[in-house]
PARODO-364957 format. One record per residue: residue number from 1; residue in three letters; chain; x, y, z of N, C-alpha, C in turn. Coordinates in steps of 0.05 Angstrom, whole numbers, plus 32768, in hexadecimal, padded with zeros to 4 digits. Layout:
N
{rec NUM,ALA,A,{X,Y,Z},{X,Y,Z},{X,Y,Z}}
...
//
This chain:
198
{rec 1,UNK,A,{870F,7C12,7DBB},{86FC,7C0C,7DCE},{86F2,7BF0,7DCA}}
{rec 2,UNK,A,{86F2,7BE2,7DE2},{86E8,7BCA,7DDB},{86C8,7BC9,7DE2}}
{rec 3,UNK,A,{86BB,7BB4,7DCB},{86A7,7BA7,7DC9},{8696,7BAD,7DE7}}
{rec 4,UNK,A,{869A,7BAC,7DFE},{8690,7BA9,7E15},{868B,7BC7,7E24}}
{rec 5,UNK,A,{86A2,7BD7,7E1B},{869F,7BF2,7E25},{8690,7BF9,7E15}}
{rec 6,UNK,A,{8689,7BF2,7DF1},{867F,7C03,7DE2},{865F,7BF6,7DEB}}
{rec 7,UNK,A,{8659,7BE2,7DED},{8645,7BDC,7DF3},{8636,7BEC,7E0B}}
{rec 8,UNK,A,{8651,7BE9,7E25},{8647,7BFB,7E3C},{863C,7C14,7E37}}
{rec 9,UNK,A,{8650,7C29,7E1F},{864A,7C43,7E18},{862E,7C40,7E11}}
{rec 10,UNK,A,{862C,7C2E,7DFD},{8614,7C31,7DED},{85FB,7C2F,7DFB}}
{rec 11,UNK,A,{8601,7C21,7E10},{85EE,7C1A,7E24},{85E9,7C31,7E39}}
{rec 12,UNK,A,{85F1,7C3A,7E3F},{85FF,7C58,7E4B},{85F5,7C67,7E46}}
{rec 13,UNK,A,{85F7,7C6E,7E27},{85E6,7C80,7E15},{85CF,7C81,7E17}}
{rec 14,UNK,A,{85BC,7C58,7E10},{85AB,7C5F,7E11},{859C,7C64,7E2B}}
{rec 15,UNK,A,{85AB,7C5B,7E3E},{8598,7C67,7E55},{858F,7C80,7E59}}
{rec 16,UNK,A,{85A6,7C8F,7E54},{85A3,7CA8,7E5C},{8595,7CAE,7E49}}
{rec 17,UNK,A,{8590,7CA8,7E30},{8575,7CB6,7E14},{8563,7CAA,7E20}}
{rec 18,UNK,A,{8560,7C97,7E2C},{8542,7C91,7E3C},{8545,7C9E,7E54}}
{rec 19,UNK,A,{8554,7C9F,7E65},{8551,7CB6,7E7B},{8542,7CD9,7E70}}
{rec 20,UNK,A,{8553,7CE0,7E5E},{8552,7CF8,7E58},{853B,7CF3,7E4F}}
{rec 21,UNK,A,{852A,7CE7,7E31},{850B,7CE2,7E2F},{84FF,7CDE,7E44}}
{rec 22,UNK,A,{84FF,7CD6,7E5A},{84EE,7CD2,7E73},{84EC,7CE8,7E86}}
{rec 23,UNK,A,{8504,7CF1,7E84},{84FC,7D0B,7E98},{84F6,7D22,7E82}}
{rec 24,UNK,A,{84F8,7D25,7E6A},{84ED,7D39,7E5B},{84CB,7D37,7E57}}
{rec 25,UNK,A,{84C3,7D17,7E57},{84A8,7D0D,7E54},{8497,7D18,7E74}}
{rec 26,UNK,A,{84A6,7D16,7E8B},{849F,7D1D,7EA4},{849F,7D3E,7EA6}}
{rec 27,UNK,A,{84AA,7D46,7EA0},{84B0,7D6C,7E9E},{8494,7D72,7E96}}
{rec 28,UNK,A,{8498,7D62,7E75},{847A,7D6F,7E6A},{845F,7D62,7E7B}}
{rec 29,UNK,A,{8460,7D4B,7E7D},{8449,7D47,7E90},{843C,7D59,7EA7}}
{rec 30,UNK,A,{8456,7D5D,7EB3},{8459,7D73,7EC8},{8451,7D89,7EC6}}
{rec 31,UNK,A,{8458,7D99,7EAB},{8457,7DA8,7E9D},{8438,7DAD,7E97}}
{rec 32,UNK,A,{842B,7D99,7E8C},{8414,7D99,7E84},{83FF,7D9B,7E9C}}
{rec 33,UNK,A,{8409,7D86,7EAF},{83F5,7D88,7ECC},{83FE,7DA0,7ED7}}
{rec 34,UNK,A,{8413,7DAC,7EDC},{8407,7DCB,7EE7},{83F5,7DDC,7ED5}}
{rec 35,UNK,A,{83FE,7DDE,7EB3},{83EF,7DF6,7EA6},{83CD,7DDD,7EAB}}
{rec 36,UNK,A,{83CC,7DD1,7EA7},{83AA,7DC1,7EB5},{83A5,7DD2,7ED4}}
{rec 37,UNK,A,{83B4,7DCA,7EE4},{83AD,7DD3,7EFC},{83A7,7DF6,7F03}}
{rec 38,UNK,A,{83BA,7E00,7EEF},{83B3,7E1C,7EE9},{83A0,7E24,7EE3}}
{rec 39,UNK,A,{838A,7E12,7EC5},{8382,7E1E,7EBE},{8362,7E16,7EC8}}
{rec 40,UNK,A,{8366,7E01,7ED7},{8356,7DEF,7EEC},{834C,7E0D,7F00}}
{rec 41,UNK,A,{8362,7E13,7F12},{8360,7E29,7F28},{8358,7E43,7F16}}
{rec 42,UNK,A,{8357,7E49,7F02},{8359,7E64,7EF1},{8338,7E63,7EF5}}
{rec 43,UNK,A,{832C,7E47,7EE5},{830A,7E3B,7EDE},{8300,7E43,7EF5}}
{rec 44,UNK,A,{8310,7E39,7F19},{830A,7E3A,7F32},{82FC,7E5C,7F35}}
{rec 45,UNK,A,{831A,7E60,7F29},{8312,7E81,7F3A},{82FA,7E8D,7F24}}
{rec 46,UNK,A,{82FF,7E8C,7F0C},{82EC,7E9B,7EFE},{82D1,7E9C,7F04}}
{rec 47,UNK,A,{82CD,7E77,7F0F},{82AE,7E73,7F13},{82A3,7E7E,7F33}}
{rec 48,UNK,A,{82B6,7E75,7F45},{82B3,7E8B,7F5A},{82AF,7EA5,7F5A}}
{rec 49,UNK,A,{82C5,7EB9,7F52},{82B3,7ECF,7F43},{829F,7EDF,7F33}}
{rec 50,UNK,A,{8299,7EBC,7F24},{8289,7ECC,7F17},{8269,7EBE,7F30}}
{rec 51,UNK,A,{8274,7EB2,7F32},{824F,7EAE,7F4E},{825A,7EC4,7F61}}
{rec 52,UNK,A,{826F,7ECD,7F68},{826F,7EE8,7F78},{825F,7EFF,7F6E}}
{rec 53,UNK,A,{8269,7F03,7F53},{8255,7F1E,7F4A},{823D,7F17,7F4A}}
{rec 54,UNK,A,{823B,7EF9,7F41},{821C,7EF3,7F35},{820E,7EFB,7F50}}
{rec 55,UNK,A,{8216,7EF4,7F6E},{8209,7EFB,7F91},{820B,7F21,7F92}}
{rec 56,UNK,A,{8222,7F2C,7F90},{821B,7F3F,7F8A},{8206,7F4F,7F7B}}
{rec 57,UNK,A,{81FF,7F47,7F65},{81F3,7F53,7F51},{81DA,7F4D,7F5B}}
{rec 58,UNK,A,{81CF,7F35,7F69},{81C0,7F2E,7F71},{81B5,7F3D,7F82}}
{rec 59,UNK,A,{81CA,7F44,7F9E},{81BF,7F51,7FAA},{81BB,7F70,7FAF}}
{rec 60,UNK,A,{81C8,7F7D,7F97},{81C1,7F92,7F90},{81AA,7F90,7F87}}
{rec 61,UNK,A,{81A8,7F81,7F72},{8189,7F88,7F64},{8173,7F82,7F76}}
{rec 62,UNK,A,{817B,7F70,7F93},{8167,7F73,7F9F},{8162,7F88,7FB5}}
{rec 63,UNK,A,{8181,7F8F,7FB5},{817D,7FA9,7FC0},{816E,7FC5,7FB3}}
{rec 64,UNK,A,{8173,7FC6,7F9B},{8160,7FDE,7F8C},{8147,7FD5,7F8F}}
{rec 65,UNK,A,{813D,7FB7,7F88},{8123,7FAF,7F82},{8115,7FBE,7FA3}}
{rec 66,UNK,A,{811E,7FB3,7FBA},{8115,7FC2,7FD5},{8115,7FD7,7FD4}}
{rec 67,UNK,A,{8126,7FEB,7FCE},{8123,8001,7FD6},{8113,801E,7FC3}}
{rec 68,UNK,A,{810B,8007,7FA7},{80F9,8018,7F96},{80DA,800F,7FA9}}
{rec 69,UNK,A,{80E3,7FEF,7FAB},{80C1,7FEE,7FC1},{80BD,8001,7FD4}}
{rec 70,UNK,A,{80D1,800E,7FEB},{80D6,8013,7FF7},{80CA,8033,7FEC}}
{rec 71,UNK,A,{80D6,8040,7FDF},{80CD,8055,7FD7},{80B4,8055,7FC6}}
{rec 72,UNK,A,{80AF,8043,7FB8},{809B,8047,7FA6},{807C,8040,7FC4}}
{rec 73,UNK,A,{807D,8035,7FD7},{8072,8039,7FE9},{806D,804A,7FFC}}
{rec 74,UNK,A,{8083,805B,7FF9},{8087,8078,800B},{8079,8089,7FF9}}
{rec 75,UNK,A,{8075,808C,7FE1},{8075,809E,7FCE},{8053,8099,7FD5}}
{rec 76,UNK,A,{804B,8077,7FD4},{802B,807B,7FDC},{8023,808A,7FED}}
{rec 77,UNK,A,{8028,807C,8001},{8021,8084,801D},{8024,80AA,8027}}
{rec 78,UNK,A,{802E,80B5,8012},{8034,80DA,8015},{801F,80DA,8003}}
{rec 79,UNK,A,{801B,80CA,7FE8},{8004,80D2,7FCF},{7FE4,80D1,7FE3}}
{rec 80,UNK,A,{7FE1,80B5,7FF2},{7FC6,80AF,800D},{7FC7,80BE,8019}}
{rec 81,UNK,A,{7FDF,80D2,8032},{7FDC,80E4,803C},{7FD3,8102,8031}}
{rec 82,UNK,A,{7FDD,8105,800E},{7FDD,811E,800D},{7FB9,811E,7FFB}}
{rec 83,UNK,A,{7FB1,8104,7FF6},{7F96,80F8,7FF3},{7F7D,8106,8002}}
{rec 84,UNK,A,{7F88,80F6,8014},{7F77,80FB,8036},{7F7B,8116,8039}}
{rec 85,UNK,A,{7F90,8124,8041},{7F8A,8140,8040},{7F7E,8158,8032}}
{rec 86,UNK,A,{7F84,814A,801A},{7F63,8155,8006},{7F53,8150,8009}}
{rec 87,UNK,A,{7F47,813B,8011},{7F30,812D,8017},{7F25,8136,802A}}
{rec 88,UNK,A,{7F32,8140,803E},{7F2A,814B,805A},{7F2A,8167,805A}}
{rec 89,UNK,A,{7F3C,817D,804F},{7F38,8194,8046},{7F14,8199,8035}}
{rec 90,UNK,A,{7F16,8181,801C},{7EFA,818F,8013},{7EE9,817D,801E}}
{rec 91,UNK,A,{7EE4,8174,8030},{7ECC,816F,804A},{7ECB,817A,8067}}
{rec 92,UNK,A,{7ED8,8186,8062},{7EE7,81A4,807D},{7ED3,81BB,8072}}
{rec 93,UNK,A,{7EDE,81C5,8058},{7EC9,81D7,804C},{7EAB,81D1,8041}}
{rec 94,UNK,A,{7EA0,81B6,803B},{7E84,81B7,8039},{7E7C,81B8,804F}}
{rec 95,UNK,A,{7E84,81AE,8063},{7E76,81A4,807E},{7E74,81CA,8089}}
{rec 96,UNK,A,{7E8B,81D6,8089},{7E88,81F8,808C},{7E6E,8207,807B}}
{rec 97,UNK,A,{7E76,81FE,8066},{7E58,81FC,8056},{7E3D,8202,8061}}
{rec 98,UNK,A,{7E44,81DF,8064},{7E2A,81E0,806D},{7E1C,81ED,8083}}
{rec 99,UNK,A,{7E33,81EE,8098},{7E30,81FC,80B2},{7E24,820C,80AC}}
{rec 100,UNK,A,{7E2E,8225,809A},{7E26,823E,8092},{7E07,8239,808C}}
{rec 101,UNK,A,{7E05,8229,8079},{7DEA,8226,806C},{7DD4,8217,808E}}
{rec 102,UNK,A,{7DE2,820D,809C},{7DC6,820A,80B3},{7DC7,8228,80BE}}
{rec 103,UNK,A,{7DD7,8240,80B7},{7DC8,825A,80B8},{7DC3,826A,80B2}}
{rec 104,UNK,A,{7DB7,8263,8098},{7DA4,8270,8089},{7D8D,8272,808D}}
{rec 105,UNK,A,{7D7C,8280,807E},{7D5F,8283,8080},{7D56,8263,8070}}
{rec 106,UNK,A,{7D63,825B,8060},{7D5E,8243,804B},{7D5A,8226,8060}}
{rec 107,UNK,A,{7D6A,8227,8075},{7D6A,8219,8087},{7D4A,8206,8091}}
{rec 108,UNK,A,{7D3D,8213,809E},{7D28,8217,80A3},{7D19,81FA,809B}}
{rec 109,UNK,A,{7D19,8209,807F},{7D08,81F4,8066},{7D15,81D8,8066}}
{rec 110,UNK,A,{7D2C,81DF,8065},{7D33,81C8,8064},{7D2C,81B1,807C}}
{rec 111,UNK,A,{7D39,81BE,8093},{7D21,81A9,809D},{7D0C,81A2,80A3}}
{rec 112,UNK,A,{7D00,81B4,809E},{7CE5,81AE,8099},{7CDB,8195,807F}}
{rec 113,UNK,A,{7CED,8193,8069},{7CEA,818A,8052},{7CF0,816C,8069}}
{rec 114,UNK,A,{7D07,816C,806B},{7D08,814F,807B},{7D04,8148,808E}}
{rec 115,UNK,A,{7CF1,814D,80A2},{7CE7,8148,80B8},{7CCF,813A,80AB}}
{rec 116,UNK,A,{7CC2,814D,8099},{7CA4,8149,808B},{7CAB,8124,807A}}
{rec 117,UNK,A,{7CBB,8131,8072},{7CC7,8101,805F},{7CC8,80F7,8076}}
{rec 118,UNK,A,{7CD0,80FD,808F},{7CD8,80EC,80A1},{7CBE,80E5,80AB}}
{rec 119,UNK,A,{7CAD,80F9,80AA},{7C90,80F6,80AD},{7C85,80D6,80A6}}
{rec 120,UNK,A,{7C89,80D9,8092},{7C7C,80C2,8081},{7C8E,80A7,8090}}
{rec 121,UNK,A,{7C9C,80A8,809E},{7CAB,808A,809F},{7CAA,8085,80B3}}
{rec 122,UNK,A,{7C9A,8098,80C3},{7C90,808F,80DE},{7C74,8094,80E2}}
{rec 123,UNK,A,{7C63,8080,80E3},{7C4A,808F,80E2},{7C39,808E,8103}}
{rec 124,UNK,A,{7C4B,8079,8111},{7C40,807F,812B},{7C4B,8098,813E}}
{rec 125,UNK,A,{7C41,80A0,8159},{7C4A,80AC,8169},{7C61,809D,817E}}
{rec 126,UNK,A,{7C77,80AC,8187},{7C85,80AC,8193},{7C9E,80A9,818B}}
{rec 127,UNK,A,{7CA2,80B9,8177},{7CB7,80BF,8163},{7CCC,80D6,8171}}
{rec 128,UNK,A,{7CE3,80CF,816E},{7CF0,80E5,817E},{7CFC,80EE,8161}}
{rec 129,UNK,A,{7CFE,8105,8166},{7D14,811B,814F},{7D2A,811E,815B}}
{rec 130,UNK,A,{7D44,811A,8155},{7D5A,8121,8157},{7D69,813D,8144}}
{rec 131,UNK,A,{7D75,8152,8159},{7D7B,8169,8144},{7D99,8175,8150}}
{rec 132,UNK,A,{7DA1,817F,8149},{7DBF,8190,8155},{7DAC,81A4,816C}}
{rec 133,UNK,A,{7DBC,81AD,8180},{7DB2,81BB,8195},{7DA3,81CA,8188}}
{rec 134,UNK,A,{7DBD,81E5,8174},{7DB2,81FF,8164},{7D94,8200,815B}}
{rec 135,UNK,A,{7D8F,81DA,8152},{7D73,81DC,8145},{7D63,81E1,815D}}
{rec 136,UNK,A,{7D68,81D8,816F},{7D4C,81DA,8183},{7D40,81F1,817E}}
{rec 137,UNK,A,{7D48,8203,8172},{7D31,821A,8173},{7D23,821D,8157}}
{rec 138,UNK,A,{7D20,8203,8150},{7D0F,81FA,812E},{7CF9,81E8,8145}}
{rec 139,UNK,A,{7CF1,81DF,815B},{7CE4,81CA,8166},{7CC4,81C6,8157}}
{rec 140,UNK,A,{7CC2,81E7,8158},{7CA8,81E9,8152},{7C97,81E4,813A}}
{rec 141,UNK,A,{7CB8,81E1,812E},{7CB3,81E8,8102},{7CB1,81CB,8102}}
{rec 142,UNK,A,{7CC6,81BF,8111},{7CC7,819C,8106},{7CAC,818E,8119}}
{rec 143,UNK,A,{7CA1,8193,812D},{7C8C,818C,8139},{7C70,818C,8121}}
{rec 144,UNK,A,{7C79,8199,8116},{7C5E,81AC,80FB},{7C64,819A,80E8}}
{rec 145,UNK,A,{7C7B,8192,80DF},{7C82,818A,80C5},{7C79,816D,80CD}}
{rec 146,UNK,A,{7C88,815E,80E3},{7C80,813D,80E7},{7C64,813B,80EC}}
{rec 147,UNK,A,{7C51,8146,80EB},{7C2C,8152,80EF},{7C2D,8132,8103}}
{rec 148,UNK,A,{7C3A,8125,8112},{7C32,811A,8131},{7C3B,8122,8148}}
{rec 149,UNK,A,{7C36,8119,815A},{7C49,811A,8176},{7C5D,810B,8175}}
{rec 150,UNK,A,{7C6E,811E,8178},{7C8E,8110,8173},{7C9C,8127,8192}}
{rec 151,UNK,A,{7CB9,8117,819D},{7CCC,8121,81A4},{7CE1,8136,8198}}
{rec 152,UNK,A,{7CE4,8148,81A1},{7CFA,8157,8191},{7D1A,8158,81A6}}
{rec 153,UNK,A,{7D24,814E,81A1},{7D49,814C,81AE},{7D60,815A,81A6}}
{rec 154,UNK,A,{7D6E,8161,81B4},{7D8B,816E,81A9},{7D96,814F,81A8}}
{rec 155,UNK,A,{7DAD,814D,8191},{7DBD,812E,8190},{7DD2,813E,818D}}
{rec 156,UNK,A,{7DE9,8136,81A0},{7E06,813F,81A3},{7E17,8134,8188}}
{rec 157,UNK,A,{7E10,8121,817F},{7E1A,8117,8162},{7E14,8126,8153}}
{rec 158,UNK,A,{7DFC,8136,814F},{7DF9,8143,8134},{7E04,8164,812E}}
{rec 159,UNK,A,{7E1C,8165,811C},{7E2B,8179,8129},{7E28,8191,8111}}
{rec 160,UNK,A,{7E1A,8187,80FE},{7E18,8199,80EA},{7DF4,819D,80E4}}
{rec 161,UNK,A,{7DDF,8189,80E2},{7DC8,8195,80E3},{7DB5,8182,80D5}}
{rec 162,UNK,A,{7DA2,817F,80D3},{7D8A,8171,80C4},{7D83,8164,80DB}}
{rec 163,UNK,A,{7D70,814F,80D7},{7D57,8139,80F6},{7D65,8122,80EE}}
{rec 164,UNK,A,{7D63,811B,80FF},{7D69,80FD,8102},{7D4B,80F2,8114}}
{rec 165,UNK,A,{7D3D,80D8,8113},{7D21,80D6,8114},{7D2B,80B2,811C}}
{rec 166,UNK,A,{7D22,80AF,8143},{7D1A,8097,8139},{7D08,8089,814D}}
{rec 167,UNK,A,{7CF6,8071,814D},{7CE7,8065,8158},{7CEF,8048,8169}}
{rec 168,UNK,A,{7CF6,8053,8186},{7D05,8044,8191},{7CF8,8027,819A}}
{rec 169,UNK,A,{7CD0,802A,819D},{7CC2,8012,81A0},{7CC8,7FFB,8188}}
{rec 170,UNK,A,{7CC2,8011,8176},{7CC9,8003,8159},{7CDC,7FFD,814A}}
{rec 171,UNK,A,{7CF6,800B,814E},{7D0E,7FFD,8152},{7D13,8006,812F}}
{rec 172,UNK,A,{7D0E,801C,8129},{7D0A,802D,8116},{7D23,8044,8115}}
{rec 173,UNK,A,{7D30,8046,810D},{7D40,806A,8101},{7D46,8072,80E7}}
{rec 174,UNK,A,{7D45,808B,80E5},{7D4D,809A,80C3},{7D51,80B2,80C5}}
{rec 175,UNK,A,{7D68,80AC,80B9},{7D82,80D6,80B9},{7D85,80DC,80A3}}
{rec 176,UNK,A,{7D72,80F2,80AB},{7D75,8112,809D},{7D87,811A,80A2}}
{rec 177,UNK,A,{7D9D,8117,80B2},{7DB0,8130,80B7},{7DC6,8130,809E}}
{rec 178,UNK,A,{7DD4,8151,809F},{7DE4,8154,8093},{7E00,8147,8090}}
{rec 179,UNK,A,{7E02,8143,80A6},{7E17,8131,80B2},{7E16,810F,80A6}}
{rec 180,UNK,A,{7E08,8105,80AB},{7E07,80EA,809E},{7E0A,80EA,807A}}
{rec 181,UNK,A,{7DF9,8106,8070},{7DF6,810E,8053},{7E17,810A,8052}}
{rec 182,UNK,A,{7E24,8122,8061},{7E40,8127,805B},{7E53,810E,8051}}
{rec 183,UNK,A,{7E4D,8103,8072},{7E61,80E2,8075},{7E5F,80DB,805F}}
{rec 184,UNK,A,{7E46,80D1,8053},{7E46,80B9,8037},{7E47,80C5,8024}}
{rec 185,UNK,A,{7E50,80DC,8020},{7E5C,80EA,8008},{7E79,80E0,8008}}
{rec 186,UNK,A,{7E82,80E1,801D},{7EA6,80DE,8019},{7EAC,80BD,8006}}
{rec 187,UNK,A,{7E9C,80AA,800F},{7EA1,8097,8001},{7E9A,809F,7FE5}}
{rec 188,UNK,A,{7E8A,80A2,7FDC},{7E84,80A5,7FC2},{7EA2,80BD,7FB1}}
{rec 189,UNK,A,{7EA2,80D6,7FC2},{7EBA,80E5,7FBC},{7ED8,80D5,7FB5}}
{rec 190,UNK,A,{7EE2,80C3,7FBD},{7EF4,80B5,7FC5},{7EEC,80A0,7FB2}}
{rec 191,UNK,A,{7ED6,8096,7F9D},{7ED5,807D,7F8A},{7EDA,8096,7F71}}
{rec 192,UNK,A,{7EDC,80AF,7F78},{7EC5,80BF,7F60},{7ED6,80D6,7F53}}
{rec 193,UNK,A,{7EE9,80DB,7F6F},{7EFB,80FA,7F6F},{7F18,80F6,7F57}}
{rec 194,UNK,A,{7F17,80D9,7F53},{7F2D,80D9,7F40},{7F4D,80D7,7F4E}}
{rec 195,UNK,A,{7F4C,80D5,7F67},{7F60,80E0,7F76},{7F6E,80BF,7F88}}
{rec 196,UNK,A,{7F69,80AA,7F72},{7F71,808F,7F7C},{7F88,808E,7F80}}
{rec 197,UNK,A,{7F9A,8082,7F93},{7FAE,807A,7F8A},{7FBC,805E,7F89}}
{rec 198,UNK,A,{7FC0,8056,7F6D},{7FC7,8039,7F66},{7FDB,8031,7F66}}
//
């Protein structure tokens, strides 16, 4: 072989050992930028999923968080109803009560007891008495007890019993009745009965 071919070979050679290093250097490059781009898209998806669950999780827990409000509000609102219905049951029966008790013999006295205080808080004439119809036939006892001239009235409001007393020149009133007694009991029952609900 002469000098010129061997040189060619050699030359030959080394191209192709630099070809072959260049495309072996390019493979792995290649090589390397997909397993990157893989692991690039792998980072992609993981973090997408994981803010997927994180929205999910989210909105479950805000779904439970509602729907314990949701019930723990329903659960009130039956505890207020079934409140009130106690509440109204035992002021159903005093107010029967009491009914009963405006017919007794004990009755009587009683208003008489408060007609006579009401006495005192009116000391002029032209006092009207206010009573449930039933009382009208006490006119004579509460006329005795207020010792002035006073009016005696049936009041369609007063449905359970005691006087109601007032001075319309003077711009004056004060209840005896049972009924008003009753009413402002419920508030106090309702700070008092233990039966809050928080």
């Amino acid at each position: 072989m002469t000098s010129s071919e061997e040189k060619l070979s050699k030359f030959s050679t080394a191209i192709n050992h630099y070809a072959q290093e260049q495309r072996e250097k390019i493979e792995q490059e290649i090589s390397e930028f997909k397993q990157n781009q893989l692991e690039e898209a792998e980072r992609q998806v993981l973090h997408e999923a994981y803010q997927l669950i994180q929205g999910e999780m989210t909105a479950m827990r805000d779904g439970i968080v509602r729907d314990i409000a949701h019930r723990e509000m329903n659960a009130r609102k039956e505890l207020l109803e079934k409140r009130k219905n106690i509440e109204n049951e035992v002021f159903a029966k005093a107010k029967e009560r009491l009914v009963e008790y405006t017919k007794s013999a004990q009755y009587p006295s009683l208003l008489q007891k408060y007609t006579s205080s009401l006495s005192e808080l009116f000391p002029e004439t032209g006092t009207v008495l206010c009573v449930k119809k039933d009382d009208l036939q006490y006119e004579d006892l509460l006329r005795q007890a207020f010792k002035k001239e006073c009016t005696v009235q049936a009041d369609q409001d007063i449905l359970i019993g005691g006087v109601r007393a007032y001075h319309a020149e003077k711009g004056i009133m004060a209840d005896e009745t049972l009924d008003t007694m009753l009413e402002s009991q419920q508030e106090w029952f309702e700070e008092t009965s233990g039966m809050s609900v928080v």
